[in-house]
N, CA, C and O of each residue as an XYZ file, in Angstrom:
748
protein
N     116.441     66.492    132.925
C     115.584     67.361    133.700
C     114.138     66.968    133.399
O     113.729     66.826    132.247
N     113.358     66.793    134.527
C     112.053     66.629    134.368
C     110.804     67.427    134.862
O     110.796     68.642    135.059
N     110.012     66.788    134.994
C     109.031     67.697    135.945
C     107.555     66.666    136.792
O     106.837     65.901    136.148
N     107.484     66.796    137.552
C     106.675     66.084    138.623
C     104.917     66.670    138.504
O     104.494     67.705    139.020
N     104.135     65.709    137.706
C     102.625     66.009    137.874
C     102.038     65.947    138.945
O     102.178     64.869    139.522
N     101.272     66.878    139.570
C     100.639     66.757    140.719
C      98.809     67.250    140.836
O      98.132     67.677    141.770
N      98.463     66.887    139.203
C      97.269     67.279    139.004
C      96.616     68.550    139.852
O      97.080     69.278    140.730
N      95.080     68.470    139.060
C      94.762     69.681    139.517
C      94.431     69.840    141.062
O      93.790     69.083    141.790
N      95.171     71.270    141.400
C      95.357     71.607    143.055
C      95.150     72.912    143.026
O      95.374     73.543    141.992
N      94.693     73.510    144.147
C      94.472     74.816    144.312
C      95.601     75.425    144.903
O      95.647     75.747    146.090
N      96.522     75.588    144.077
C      97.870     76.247    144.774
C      98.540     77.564    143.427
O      98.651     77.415    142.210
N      98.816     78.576    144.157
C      99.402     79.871    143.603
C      99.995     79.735    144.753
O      99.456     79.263    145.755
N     102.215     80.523    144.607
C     102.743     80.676    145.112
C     103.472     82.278    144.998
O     103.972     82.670    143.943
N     103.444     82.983    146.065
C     103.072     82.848    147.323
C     101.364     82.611    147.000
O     100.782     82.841    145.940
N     100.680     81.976    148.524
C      99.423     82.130    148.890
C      98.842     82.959    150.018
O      99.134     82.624    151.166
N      98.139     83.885    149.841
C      98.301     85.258    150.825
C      97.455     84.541    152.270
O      96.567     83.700    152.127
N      97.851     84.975    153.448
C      96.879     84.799    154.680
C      96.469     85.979    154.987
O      97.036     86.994    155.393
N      95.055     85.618    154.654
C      94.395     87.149    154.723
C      92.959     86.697    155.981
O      92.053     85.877    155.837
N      93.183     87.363    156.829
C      92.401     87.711    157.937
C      90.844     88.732    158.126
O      90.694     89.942    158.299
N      90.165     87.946    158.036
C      89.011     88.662    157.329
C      87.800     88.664    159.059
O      87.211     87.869    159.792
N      88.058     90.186    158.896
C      86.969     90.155    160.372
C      86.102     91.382    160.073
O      86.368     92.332    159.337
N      84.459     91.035    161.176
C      83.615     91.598    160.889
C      82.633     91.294    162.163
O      82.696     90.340    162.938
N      81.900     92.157    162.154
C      80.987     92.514    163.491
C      79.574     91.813    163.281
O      78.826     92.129    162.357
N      79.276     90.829    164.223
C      77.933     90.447    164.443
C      76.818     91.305    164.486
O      76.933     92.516    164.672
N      75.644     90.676    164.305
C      74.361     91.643    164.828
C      74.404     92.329    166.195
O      73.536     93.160    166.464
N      75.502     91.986    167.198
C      75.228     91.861    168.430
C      76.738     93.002    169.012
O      76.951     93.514    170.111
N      77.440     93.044    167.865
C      78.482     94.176    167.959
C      79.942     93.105    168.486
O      80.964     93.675    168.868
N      79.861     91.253    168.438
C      80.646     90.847    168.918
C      82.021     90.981    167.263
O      81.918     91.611    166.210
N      83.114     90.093    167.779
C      83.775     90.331    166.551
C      84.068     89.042    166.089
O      84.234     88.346    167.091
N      84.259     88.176    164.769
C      84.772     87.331    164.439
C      85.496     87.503    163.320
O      85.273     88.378    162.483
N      86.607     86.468    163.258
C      87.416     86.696    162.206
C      87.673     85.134    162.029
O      87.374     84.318    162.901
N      88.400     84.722    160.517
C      88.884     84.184    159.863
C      90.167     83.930    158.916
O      90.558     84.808    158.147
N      90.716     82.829    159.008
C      91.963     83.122    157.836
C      91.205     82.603    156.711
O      90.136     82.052    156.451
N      92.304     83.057    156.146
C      91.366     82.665    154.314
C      92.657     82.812    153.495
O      93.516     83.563    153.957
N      92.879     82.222    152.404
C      93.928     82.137    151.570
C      93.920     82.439    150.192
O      94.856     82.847    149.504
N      92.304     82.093    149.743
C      91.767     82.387    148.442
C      91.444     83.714    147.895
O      90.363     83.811    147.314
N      92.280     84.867    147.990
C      91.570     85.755    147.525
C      92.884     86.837    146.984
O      94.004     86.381    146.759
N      92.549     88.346    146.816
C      93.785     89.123    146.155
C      93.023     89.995    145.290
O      91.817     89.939    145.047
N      93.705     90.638    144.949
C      92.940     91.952    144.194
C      92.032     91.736    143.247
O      92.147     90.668    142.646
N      91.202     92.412    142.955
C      89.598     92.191    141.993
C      89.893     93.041    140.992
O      90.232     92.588    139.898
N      89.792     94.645    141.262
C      90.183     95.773    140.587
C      91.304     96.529    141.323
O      92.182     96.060    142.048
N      91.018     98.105    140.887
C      91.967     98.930    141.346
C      91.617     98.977    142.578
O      92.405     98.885    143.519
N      90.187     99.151    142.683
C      89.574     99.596    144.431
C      89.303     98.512    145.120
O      89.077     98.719    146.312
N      89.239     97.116    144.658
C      88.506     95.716    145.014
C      89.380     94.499    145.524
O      90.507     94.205    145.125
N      88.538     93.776    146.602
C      89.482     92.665    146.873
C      88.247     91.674    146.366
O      87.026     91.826    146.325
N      88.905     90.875    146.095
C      88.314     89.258    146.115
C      88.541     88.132    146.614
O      89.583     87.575    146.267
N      87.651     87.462    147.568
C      88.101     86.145    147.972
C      86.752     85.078    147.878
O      85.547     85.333    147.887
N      87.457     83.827    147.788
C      86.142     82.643    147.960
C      86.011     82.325    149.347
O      87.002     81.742    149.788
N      84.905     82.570    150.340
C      84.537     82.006    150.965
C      83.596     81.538    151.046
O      82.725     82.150    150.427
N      82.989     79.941    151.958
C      81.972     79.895    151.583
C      80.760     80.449    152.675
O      81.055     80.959    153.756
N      79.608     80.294    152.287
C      78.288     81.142    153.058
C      78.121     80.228    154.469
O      77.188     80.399    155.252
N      79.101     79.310    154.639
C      78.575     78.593    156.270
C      79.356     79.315    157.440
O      79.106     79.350    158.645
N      80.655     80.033    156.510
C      81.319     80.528    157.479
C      80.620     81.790    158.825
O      79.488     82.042    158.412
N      80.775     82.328    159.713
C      80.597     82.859    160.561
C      80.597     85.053    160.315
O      79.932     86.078    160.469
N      82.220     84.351    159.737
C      82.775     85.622    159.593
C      81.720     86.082    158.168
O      81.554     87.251    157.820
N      81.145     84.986    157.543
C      80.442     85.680    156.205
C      79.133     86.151    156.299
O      78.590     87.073    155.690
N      78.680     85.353    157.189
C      77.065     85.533    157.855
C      77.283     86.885    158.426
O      76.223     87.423    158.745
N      78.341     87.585    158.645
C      78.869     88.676    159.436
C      78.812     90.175    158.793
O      78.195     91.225    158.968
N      79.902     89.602    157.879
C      79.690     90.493    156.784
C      78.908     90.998    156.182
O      79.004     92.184    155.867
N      77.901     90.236    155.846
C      76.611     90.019    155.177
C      75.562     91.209    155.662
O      74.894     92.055    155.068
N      75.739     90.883    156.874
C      74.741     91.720    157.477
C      75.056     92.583    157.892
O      74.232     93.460    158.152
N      76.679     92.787    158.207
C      77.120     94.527    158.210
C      77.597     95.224    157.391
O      77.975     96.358    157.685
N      77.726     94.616    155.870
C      77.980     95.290    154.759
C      78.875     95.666    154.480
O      79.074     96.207    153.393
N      80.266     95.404    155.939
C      81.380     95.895    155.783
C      81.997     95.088    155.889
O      81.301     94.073    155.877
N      83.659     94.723    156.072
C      84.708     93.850    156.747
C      85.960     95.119    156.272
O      86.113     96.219    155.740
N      86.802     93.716    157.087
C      88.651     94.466    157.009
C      89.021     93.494    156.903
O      88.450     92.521    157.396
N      90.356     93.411    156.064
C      91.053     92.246    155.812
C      92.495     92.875    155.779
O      92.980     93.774    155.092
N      93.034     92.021    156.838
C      94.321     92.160    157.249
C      95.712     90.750    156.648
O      95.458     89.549    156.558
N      96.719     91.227    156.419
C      97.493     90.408    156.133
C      98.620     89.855    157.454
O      99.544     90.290    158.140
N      97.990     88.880    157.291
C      98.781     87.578    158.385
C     100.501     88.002    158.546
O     101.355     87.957    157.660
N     100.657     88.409    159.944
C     102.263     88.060    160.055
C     103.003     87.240    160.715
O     102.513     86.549    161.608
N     104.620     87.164    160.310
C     105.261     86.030    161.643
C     104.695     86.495    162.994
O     103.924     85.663    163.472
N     104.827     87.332    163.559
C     105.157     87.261    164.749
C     103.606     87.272    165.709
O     103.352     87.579    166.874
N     102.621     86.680    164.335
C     101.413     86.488    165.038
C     100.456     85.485    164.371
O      99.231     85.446    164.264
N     101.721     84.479    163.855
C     101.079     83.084    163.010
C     100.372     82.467    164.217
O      99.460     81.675    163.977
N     100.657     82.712    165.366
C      99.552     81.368    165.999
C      98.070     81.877    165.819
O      97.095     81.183    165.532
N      98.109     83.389    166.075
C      96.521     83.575    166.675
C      96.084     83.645    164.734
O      94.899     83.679    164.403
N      97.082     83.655    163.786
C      96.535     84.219    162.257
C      96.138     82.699    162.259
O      94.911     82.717    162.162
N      96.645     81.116    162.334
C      96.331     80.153    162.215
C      95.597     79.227    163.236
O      95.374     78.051    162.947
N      95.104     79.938    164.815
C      94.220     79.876    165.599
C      92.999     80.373    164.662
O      92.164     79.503    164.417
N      92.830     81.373    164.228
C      91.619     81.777    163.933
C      90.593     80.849    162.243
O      89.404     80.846    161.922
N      91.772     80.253    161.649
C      91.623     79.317    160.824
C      91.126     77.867    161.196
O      90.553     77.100    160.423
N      91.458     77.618    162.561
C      91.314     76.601    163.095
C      89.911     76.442    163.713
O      89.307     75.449    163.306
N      89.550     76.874    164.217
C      88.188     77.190    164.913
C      86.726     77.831    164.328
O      86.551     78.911    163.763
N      86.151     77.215    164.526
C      84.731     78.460    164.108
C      84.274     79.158    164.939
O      84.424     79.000    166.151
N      83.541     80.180    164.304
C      83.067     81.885    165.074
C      81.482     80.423    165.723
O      81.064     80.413    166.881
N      80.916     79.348    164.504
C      79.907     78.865    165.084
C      79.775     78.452    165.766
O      78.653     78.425    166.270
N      80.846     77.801    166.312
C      81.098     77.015    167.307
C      81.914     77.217    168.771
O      82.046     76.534    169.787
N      82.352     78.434    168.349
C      83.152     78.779    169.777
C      82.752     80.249    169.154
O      82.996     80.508    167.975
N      82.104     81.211    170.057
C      81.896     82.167    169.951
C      82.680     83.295    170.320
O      82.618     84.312    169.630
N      83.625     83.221    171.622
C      84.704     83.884    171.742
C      85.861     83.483    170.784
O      86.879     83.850    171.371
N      86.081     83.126    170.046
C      86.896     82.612    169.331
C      87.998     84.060    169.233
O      89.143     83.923    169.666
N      87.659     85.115    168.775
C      88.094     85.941    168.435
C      88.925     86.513    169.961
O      90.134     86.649    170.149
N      88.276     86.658    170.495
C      88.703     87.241    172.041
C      89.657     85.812    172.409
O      90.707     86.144    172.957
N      89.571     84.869    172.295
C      90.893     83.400    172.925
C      92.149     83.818    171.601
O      93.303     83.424    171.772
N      91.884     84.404    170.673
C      93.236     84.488    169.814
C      94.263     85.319    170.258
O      95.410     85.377    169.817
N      93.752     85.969    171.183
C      94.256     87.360    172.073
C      94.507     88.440    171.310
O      95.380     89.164    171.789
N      93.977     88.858    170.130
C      93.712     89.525    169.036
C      93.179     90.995    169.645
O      92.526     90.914    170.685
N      93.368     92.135    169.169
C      92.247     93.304    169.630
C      91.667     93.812    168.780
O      91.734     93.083    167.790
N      91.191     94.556    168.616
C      90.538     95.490    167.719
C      90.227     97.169    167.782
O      90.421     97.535    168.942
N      90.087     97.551    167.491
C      89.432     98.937    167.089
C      88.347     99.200    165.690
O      88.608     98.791    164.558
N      87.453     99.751    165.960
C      86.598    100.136    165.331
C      86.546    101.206    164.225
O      86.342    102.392    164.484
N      86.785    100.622    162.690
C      86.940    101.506    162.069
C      85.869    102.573    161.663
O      84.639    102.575    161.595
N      87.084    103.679    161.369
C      86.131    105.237    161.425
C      85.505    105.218    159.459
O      85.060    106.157    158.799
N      85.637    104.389    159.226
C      85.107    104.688    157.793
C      84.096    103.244    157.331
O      83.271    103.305    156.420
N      84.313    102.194    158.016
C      83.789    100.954    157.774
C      83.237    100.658    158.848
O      83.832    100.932    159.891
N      81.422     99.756    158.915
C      81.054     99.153    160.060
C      81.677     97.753    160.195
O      81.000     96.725    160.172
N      83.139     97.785    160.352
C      84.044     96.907    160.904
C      85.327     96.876    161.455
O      86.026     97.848    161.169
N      86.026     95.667    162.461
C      86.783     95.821    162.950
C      87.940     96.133    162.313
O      87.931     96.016    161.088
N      89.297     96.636    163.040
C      90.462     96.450    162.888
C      91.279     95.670    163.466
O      90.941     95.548    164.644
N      91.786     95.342    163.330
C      93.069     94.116    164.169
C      94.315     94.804    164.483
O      95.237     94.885    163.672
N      94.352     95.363    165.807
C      95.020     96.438    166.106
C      96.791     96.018    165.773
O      97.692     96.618    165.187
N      96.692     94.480    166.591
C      98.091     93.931    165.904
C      98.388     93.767    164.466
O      99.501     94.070    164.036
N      97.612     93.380    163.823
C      98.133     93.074    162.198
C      98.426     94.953    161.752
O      97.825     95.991    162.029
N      99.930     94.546    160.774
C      99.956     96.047    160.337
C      99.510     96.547    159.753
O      99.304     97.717    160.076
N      98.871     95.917    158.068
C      97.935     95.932    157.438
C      96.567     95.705    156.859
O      96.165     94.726    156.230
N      95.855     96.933    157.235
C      94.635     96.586    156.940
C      93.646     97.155    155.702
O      93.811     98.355    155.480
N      92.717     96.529    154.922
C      92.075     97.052    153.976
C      90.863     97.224    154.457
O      90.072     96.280    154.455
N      90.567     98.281    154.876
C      88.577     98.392    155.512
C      87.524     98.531    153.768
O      87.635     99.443    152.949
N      86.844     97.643    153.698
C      85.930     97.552    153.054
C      84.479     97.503    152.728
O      83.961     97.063    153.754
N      83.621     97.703    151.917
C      82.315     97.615    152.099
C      82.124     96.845    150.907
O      82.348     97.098    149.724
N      81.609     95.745    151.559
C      80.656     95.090    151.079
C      79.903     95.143    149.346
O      78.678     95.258    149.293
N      80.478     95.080    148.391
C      79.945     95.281    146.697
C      79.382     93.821    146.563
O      78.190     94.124    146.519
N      79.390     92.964    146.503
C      78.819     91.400    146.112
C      79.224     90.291    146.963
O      80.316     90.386    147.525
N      78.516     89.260    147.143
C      78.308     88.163    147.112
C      77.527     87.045    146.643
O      76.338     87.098    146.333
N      78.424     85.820    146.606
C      77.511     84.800    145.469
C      77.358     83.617    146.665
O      78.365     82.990    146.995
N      76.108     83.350    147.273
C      76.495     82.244    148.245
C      76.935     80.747    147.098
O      77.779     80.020    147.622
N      76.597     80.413    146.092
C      76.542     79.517    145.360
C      78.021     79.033    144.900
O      78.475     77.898    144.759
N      78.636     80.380    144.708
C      79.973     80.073    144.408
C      81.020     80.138    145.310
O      81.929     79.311    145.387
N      80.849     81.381    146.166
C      81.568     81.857    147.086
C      82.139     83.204    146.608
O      83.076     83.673    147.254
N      81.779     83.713    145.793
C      82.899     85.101    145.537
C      82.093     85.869    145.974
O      80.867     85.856    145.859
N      82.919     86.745    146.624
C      82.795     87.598    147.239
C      83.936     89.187    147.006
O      85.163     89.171    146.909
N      83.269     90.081    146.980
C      84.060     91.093    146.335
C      83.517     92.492    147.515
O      82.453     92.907    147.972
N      84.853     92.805    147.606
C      84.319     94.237    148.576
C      85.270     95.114    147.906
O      86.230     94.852    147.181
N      84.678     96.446    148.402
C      85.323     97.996    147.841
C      86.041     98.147    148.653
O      85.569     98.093    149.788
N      87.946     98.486    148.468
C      88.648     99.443    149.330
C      88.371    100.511    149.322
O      88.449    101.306    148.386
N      87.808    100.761    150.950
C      87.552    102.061    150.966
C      88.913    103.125    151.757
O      89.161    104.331    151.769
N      89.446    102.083    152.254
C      91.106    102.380    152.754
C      91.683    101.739    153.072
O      91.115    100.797    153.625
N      93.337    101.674    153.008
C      94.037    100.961    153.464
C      94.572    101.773    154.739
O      94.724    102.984    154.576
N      94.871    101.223    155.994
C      95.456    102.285    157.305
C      96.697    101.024    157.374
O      96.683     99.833    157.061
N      97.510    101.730    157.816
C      98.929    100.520    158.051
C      99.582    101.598    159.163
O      99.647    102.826    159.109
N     100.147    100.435    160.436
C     100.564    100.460    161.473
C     102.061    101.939    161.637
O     103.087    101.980    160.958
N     101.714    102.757    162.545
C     102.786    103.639    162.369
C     104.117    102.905    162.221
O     104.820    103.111    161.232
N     104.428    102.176    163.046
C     105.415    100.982    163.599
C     106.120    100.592    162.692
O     107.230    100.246    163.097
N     105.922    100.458    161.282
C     105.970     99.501    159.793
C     106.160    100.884    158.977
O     106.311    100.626    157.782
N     106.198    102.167    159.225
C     106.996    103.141    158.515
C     107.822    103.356    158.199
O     108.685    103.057    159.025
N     108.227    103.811    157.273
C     110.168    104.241    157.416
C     109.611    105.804    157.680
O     108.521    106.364    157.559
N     111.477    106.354    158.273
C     110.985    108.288    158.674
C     110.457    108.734    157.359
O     109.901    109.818    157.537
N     110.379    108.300    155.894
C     110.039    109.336    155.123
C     108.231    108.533    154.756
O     107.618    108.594    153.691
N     107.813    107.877    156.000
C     106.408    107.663    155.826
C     105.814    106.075    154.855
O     104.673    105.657    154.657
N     106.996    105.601    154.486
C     106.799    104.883    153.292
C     106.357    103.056    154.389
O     106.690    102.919    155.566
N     105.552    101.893    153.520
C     105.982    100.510    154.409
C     107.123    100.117    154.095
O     107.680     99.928    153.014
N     107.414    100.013    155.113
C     108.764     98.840    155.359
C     108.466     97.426    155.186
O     108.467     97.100    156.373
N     108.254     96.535    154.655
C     107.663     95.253    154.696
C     108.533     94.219    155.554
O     108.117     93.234    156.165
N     109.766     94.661    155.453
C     110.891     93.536    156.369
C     110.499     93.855    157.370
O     110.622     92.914    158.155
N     109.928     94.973    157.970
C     109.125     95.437    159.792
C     108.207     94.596    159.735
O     108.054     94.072    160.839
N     107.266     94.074    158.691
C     105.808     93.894    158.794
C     106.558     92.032    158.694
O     106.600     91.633    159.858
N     107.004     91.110    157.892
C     107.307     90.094    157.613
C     106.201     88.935    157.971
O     106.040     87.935    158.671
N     105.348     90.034    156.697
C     104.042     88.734    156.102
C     104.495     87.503    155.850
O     105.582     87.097    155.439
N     103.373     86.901    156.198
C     103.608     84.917    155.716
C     102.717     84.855    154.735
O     101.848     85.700    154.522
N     102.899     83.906    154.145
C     101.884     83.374    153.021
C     101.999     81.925    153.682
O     102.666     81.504    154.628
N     100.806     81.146    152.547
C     100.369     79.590    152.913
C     101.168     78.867    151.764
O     101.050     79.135    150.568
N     101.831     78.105    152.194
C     102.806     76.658    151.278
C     101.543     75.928    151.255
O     101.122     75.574    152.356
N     100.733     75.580    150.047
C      99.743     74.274    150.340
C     100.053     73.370    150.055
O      99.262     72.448    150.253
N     101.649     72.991    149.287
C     102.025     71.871    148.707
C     102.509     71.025    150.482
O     102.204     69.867    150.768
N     103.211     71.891    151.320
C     103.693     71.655    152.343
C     102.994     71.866    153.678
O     103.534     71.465    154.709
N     101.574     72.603    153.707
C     100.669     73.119    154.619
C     101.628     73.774    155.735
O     101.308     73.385    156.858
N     102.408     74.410    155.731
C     102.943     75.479    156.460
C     103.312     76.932    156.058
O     103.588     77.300    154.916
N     103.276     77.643    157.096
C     103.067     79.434    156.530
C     104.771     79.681    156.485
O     105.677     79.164    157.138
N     104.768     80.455    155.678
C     106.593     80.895    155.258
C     106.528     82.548    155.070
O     105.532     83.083    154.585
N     107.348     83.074    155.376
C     107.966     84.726    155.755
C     107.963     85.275    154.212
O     108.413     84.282    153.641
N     107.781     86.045    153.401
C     107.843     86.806    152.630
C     109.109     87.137    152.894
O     109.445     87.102    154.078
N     110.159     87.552    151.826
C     111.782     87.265    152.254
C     112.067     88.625    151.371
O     111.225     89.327    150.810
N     113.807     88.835    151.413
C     114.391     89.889    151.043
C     113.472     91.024    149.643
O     112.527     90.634    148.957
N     113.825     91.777    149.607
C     113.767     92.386    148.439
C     114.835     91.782    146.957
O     115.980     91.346    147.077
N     114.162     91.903    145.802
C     115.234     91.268    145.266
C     115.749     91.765    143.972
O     116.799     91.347    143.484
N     114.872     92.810    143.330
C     114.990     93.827    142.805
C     114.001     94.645    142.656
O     112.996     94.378    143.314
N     113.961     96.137    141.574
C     113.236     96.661    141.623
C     112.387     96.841    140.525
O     112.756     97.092    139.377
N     110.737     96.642    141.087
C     109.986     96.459    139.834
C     109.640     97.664    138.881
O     109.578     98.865    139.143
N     109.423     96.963    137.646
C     109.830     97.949    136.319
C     110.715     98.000    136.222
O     110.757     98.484    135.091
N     111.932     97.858    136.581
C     113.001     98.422    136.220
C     114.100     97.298    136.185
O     115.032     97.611    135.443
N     114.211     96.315    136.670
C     115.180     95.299    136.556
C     114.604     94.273    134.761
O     115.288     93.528    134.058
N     113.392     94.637    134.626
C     113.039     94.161    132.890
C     114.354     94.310    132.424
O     115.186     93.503    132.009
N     114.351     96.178    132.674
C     114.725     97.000    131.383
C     116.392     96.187    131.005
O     117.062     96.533    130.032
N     116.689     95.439    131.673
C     117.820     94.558    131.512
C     118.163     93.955    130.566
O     119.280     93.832    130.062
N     117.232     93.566    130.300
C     116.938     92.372    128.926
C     116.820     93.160    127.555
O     115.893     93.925    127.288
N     117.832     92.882    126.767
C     117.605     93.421    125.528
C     116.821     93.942    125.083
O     116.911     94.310    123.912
């Protein structure tokens, strides 16, 4: 038995596709995929992006965003929006066939299709490095992705993450036990 070096790479598995949109000076909307990021604190997300992006120049100046998690049944427009720039194609957001709604607690969008969303405000940015850190100020998730006793269903929602060894997005899969409690197994 061996093991295969593949020096240093920017890969954690899963890698989340997280959809990061936010409102221009002008009230238009742009968004982004992004892969680099995941919880900061209890209330906080963190991701690296860098300061040329569109969606950051965005943020920036509305102090807010939402970041939604990428699903199957809407990998083209989650990896359309990765593909393209807000700088360069300005409808970008409107050709993903994406919608939105306007959140009631954040000056930013929602992504009416994605089920999950984190509306945030704006706590730091480093243009130098790229980190970037915002406050959950809520999470809202899709009635649709409930079970009757209110709870997510995640097999409804069937997030992808990013393979970077393989550059293709893959389904978040069964349940496989239950955490805390499958430890207690072990001697």
């Amino acid at each position: 038995m061996g093991r295969k070096d593949f020096g240093p790479k920017s890969v954690v598995c899963p890698e989340p596709v997280l959809i990061i949109a936010a409102y221009g000076e002008d009230g238009s909307v742009n968004a982004m995929n992004a892969a680099w990021g995941g919880i900061h604190d209890t209330n906080e997300i963190y991701m690296c992006l860098s300061s040329g992006h569109k969606t950051v120049k965005n943020l920036l100046s509305a102090g807010a965003f939402t970041v939604s998690m990428g699903e199957e049944r809407y990998v083209a427009a989650c990896d359309y929006l990765g593909i393209h720039s807000g700088n360069d194609m300005p409808d970008k957001f409107e050709r993903s066939g994406l919608t939105v709604t306007k959140s009631s607690l954040v000056n930013a969008p929602v992504i009416n299709e994605l089920s999950i969303c984190l509306e945030c405000s704006l706590k730091s940015y480093d243009p130098d490095s790229g980190s970037l850190v915002g406050t959950i100020v809520n999470v809202s998730v899709d009635d649709s992705v409930l079970t009757d006793d209110g709870k997510v269903d995640m097999s409804k929602i069937r997030p992808i993450t990013y393979d970077s060894f393989n550059h293709t997005y893959r389904v978040v899969g069964e349940s496989v036990a239950k955490a805390y409690s499958i430890g207690k197994t072990i001697g």
